[in-house]
C-alpha positions as CSV (number, residue, x, y, z in Angstrom):
1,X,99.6,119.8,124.3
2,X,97.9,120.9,120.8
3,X,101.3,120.2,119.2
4,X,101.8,116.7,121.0
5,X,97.6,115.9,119.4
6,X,99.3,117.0,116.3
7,X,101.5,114.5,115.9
8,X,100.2,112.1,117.2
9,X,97.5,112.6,114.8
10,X,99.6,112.5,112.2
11,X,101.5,109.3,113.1
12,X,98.2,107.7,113.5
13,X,97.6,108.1,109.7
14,X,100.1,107.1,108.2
15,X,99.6,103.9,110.3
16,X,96.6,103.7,108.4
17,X,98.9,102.9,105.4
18,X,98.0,98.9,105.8
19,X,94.2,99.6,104.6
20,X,95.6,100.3,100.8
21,X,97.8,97.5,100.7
22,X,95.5,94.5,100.7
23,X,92.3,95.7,98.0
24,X,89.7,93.3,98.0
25,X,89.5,89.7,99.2
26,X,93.6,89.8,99.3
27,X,95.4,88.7,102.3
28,X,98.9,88.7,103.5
29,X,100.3,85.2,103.6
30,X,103.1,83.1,101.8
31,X,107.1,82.9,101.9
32,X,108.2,83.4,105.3
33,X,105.4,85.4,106.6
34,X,104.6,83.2,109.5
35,X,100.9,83.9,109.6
36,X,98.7,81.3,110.1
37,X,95.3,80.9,108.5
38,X,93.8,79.6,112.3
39,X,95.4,82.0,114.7
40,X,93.5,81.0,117.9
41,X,94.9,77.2,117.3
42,X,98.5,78.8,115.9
43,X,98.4,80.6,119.8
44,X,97.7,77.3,121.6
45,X,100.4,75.8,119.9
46,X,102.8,77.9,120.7
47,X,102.1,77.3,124.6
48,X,104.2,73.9,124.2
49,X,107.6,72.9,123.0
50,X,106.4,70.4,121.4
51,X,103.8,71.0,118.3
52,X,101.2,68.8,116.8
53,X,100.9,70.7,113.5
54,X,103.2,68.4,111.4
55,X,103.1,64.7,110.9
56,X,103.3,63.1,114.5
57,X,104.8,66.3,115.9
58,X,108.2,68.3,116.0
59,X,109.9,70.2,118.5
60,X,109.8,73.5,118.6
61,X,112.1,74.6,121.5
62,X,114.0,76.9,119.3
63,X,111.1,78.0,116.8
64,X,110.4,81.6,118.6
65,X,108.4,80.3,121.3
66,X,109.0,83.7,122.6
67,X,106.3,85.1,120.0
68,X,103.4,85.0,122.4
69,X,102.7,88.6,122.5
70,X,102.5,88.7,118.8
71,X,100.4,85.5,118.0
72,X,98.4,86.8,120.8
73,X,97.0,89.7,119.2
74,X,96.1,87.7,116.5
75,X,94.1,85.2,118.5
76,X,92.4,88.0,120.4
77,X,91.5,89.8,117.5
78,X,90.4,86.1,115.9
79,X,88.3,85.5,119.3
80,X,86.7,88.7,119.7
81,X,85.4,88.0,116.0
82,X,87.2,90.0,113.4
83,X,87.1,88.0,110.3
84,X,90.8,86.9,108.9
85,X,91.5,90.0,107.1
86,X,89.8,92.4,108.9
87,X,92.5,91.2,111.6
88,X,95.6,91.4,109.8
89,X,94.7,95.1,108.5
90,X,94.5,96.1,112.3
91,X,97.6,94.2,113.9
92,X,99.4,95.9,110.6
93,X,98.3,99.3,111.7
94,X,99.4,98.6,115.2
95,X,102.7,97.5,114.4
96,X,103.2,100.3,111.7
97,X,102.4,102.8,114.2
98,X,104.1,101.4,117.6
99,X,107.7,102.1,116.3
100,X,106.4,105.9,115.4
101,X,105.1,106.0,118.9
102,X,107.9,104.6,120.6
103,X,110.7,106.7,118.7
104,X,107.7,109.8,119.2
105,X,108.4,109.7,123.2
106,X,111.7,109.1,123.0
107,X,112.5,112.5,121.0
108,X,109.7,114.3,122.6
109,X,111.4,113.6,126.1
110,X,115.1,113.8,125.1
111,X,114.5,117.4,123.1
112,X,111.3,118.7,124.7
113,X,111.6,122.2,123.5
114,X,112.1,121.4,119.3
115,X,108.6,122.1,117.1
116,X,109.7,119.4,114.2
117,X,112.0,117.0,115.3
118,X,110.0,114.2,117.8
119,X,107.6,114.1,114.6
120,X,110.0,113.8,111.8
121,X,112.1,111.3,113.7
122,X,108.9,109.0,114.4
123,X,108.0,109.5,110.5
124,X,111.5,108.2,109.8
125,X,111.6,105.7,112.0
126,X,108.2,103.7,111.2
127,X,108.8,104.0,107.3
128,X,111.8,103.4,105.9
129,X,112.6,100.8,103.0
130,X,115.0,98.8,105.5
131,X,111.4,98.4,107.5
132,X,109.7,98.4,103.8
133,X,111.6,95.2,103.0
134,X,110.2,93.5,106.4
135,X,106.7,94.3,105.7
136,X,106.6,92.4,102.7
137,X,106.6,89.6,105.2
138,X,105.1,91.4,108.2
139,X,108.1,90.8,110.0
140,X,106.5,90.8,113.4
141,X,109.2,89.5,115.5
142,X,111.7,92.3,113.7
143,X,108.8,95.0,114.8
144,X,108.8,94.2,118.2
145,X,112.2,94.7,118.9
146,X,112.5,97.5,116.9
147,X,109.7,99.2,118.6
148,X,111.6,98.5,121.7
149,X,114.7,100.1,121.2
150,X,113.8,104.2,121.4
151,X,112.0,102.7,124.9
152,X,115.2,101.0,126.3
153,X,117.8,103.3,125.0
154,X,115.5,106.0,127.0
155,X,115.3,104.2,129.9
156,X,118.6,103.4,129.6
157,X,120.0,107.6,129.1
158,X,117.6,108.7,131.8
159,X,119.2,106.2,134.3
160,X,122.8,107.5,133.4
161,X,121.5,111.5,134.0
162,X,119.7,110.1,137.1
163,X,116.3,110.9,136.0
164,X,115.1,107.1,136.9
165,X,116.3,105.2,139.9
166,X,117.8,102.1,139.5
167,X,114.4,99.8,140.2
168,X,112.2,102.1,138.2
169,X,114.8,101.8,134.8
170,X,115.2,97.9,135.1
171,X,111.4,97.4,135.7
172,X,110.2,99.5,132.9
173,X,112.8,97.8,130.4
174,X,112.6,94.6,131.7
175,X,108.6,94.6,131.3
176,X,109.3,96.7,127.4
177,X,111.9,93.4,126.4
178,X,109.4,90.9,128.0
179,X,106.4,91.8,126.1
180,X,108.5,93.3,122.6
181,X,110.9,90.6,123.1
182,X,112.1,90.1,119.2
183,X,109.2,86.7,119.4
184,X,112.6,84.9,120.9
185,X,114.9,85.6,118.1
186,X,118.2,86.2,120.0
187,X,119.5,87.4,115.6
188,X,117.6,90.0,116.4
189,X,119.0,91.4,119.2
190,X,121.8,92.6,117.2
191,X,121.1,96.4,116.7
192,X,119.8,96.9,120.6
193,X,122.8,95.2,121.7
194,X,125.3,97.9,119.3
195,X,122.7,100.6,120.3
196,X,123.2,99.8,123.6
197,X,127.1,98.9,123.8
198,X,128.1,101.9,122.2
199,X,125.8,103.9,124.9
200,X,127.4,102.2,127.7
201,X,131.1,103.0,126.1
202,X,130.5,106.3,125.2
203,X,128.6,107.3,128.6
204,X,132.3,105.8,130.1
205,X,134.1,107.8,127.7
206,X,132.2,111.1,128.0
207,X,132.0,110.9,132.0
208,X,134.7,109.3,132.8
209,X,134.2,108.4,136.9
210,X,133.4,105.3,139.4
211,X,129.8,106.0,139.7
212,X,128.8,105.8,136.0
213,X,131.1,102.6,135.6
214,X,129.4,101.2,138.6
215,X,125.3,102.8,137.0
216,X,126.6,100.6,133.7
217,X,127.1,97.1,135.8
218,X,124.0,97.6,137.8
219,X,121.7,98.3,134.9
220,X,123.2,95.5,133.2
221,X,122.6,93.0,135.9
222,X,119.4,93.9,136.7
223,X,118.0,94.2,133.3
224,X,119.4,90.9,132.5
225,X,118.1,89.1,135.4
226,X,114.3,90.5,135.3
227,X,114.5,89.8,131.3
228,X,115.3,86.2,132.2
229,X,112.8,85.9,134.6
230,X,110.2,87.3,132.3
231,X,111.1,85.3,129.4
232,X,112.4,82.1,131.1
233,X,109.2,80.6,129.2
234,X,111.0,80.3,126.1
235,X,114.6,81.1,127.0
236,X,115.4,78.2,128.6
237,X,114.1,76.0,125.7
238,X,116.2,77.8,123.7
239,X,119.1,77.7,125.9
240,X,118.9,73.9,125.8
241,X,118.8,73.6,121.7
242,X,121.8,76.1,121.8
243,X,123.9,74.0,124.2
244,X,122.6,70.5,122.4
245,X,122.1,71.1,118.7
246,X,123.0,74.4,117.7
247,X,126.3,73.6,117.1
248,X,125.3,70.2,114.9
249,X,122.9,72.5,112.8
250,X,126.0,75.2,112.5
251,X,128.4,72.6,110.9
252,X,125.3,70.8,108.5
253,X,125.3,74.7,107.6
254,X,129.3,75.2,106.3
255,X,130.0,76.2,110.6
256,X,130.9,80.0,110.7
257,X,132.4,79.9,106.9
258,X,129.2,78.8,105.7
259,X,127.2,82.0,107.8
260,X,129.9,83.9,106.4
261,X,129.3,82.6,102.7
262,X,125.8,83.6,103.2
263,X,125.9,87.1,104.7
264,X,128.5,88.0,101.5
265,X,126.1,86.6,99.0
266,X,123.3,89.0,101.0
267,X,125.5,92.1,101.2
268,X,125.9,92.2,97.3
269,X,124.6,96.1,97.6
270,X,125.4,97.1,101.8
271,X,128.0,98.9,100.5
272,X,128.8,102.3,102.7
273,X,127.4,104.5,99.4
274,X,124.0,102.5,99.4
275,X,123.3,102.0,103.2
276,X,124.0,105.5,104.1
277,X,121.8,106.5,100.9
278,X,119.0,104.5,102.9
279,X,119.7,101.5,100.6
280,X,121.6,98.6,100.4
281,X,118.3,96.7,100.3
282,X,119.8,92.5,99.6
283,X,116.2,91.9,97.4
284,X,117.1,95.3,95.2
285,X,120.3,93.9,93.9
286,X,119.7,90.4,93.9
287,X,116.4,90.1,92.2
288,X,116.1,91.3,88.8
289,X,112.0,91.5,88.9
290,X,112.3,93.6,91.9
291,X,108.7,95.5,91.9
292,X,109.9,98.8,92.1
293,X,114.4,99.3,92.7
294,X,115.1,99.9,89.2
295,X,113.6,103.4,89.7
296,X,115.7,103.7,92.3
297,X,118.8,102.5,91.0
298,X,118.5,104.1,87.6
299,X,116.2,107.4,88.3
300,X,118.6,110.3,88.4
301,X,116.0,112.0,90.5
302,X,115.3,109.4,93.0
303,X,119.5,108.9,93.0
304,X,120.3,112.7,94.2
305,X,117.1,112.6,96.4
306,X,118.4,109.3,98.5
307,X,121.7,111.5,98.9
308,X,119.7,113.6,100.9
309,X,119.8,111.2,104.3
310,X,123.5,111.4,104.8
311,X,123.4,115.3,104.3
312,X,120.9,115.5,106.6
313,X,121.9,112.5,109.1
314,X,125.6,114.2,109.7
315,X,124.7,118.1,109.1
316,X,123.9,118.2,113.2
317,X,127.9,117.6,113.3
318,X,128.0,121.0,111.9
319,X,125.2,122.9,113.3
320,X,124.4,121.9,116.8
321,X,126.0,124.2,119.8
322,X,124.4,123.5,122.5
323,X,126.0,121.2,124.7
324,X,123.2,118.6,125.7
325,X,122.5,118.4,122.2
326,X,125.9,118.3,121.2
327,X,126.2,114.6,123.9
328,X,123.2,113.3,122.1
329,X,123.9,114.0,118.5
330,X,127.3,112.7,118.7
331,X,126.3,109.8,120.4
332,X,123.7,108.9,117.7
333,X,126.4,109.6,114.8
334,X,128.5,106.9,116.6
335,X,125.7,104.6,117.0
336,X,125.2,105.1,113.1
337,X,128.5,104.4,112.2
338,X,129.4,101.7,114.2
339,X,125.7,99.9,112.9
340,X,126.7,100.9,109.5
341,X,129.8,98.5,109.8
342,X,128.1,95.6,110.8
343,X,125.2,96.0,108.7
344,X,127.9,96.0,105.6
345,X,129.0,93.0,106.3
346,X,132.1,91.9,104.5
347,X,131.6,93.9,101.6
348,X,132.5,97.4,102.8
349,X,136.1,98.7,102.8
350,X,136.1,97.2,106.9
351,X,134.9,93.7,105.4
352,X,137.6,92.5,106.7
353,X,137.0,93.4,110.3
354,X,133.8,91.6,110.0
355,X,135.4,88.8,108.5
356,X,137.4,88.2,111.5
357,X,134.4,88.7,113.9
358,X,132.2,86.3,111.8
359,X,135.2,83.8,111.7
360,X,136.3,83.6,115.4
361,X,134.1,85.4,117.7
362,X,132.0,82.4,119.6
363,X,128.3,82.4,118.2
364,X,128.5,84.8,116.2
365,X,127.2,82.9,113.4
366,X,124.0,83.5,114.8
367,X,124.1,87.1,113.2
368,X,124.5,85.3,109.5
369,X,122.3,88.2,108.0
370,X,124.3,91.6,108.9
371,X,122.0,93.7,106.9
372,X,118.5,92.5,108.4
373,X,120.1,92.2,112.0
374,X,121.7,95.4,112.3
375,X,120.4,98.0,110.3
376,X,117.5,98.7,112.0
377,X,119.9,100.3,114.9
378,X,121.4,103.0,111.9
379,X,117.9,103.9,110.9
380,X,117.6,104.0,114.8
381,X,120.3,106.9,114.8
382,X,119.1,108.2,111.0
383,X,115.5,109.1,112.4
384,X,117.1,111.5,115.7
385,X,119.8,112.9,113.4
386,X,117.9,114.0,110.6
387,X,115.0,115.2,112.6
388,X,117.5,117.4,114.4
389,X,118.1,118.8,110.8
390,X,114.7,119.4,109.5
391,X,114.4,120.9,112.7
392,X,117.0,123.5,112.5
393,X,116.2,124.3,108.7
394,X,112.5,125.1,109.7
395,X,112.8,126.6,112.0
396,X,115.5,128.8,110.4
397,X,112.6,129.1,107.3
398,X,110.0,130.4,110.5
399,X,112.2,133.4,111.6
400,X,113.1,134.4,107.5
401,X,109.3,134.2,106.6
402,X,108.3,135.9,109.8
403,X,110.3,139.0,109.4
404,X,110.3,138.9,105.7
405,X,106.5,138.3,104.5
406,X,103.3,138.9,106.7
407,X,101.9,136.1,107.2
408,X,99.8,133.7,109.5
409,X,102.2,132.7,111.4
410,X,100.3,130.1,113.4
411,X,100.3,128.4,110.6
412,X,103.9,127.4,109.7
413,X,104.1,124.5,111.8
414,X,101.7,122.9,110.6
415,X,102.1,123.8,107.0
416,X,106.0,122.4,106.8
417,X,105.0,119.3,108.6
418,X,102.1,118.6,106.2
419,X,104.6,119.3,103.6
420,X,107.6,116.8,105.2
421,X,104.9,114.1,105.2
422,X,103.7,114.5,102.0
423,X,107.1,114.7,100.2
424,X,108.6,111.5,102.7
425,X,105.6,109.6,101.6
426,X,106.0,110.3,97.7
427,X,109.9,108.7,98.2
428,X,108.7,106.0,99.7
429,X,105.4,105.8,97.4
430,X,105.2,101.8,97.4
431,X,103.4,101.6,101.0
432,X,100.7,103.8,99.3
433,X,99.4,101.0,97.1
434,X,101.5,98.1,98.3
435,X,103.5,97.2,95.7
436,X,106.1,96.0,97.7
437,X,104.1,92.6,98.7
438,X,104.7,91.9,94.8
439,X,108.3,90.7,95.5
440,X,108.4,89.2,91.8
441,X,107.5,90.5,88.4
442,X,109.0,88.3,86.7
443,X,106.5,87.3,83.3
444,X,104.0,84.3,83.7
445,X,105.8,83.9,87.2
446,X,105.0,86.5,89.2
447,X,105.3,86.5,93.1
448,X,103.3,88.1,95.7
449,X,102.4,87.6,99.2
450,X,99.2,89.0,98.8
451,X,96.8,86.0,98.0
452,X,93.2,85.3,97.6
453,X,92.1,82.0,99.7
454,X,90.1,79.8,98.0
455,X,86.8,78.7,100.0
456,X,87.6,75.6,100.2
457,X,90.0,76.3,102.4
């Protein structure tokens, strides 16, 4: 229990994060950021499909209607009496901090007995530069479903080992996708739904019998239906601009060439190399006044360091012998790689598998981003595998300085977590002043979404 405090401790920090990114009178606001400067009015909107916010209205049947949850917290926080900013540093903390949390119990419950790994993993998995990128927009409706998916693929593994009944799983992920529900972006869906297709194949694979076929269709069914149920507020809105106009506003955008076009131009750097480097970021190779991915394309440091992820991501391959772990680590390899394709998008050496998806697979188009839809399933896998590493290797370091050096033991633990913290943090040292938010430097026209609001506003 003094280990779980630990962590959770620890997660809860680096949450904190958000409090050095806005100095001063700055706000977050600007580009695609979404954040309205009256969130209690922004909320009430959002209660119609039909808005009164521009000229004599627009429909917004299809404009994330499903973001309730998230615009909620912001009118709560608005209504209890938080000034603007004071409000955005605390939804920020909360949504830095729910993915750590979320990824946290999933590790903790699937590996129970490892020191390291359910903390590294939720370090990994709430700071990355993929999540970096979205938090230069605070990409709540990319948050939400990320946060979700270490609950659902948990609910989802314990069903298949027949830890949860039937009712219990589809309730408990039913209620997780009502609430962190993406805001309504169905694009989004696109790493749950590999996370969650390559469970249910491998789960077939692996135990090949009638029952788990038969565990794959009811969990399907019944998580789909109470999903529907709970998010028929927005999804059927949605449903009817899909089925009326989403194919009209496809062909004014090129049809599935012109999605196609688009995620090429995007995947200039998702090569394999960068993405399983923990790059492949579209901004780092497409903007030349990019704040801070020079260092990282040029620094010969920061270039071996990144090679780091995939050693550690794929060493488990290697290492692990146990065979529960061995189910679970190879599942999460898959998971990686199969993310890692679609996240490429037509640019890796299988661009032209995703060519032929993109091209001819009905609605597809919708996915017309392959980097920001999919990656955030890899990192998914990334966080488990290379916490499962840094788990081994300190606990390797434990028994050598133990029987080697005297020493307060105790103390180990705590010391190499400090010390993975520390070093994680100082790789990924723009969340610790927030540089990131300065998407431009280019001279006399820099770009940031951190702003000052004038008072007479």
């Amino acid at each position: 229990m003094r280990r779980i405090f630990f962590h959770l401790s620890i997660i809860l920090l680096v949450s904190l994060l958000p409090i050095l990114w806005l100095p001063g009178d700055k706000i977050l606001a600007g580009h695609d950021a979404g954040i309205a400067l009256d969130p209690i009015v922004h909320f009430l909107d959002r209660l119609s499909v039909w808005s009164q916010r521009l000229g004599i209205g627009t429909d917004q049947s299809f404009g994330l209607l499903g973001a309730l949850f998230i615009h909620g917290i912001e009118a709560l926080l608005t209504w209890v009496g938080f000034s603007f900013k004071q409000q955005q540093i605390i939804q920020f903390i909360f949504w830095l901090a729910l993915p750590g949390f979320t990824m946290y119990f999933l590790a903790r419950n699937l590996w129970s007995s490892k020191k390291y790994l359910p903390l590294v993993a939720a370090v990994i998995y709430m700071l990355n530069y993929y999540l970096i990128q979205a938090w230069f927009v605070a990409e709540r409706t990319k948050f939400s479903i990320y946060a979700a998916l270490p609950l659902v693929m948990y609910f989802a593994i314990s069903y298949f080992n027949r830890k949860m009944s039937l009712l219990t799983t589809v309730v408990l992920t039913g209620i997780t996708l009502g609430i962190l529900n993406g805001g309504g972006s169905f694009p989004l869906y696109g790493g749950l739904i590999i996370a969650l297709g390559i469970l249910f194949i491998y789960q077939n694979l692996v135990v090949l019998n009638r029952d788990t076929l038969i565990r794959t269709i009811f969990f399907s069914i019944g998580v789909s239906i109470l999903y529907v149920l709970l998010n028929a507020y927005w999804i059927f809105s949605y449903v009817y601009y899909i089925f009326g106009f989403f194919s009209r506003d496809l062909a004014l955008a090129g049809g599935p060439e012109g999605a196609l076009s688009w995620t090429t131009y995007l995947s200039k750097g998702s090569t394999f190399i960068n993405l399983f480097r923990g790059q492949g970021i579209p901004d780092w190779y497409l903007n030349t006044y990019h704040p801070f991915a020079k260092d990282f394309l040029t620094n010969p440091f920061l270039i071996l360091g990144s090679f780091l992820f995939p050693i550690l991501a794929y060493l488990p391959l290697l290492i692990v012998k146990d065979k529960k772990d061995r189910f679970y680590i190879y599942l999460f390899a898959l998971i990686s790689l199969v993310a890692l394709i679609f996240a490429s998008g037509p640019r890796s050496q299988l661009g032209a598998f995703y060519e032929i998806i993109a091209r001819y697979v009905p609605g597809f188009a919708i996915f017309r981003s392959a980097f920001y839809k999919f990656n955030y399933s890899f990192w998914f896998a990334y966080a488990l595998l290379i916490g499962f590493s840094l788990d081994f290797i300190f606990s390797k370091l434990e028994t050598i300085i133990k029987t080697k050096k005297r020493i307060i033991v105790s103390l180990l633990p705590g010391i190499f977590t400090v010390l993975f913290v520390v070093v994680y943090l100082l790789y990924h040292y723009p969340v610790l002043n927030g540089v990131f938010l300065d998407y431009s430097n280019e001279p006399g026209k820099e770009l940031t979404t951190r702003i000052s609001i004038p008072n007479y506003v």
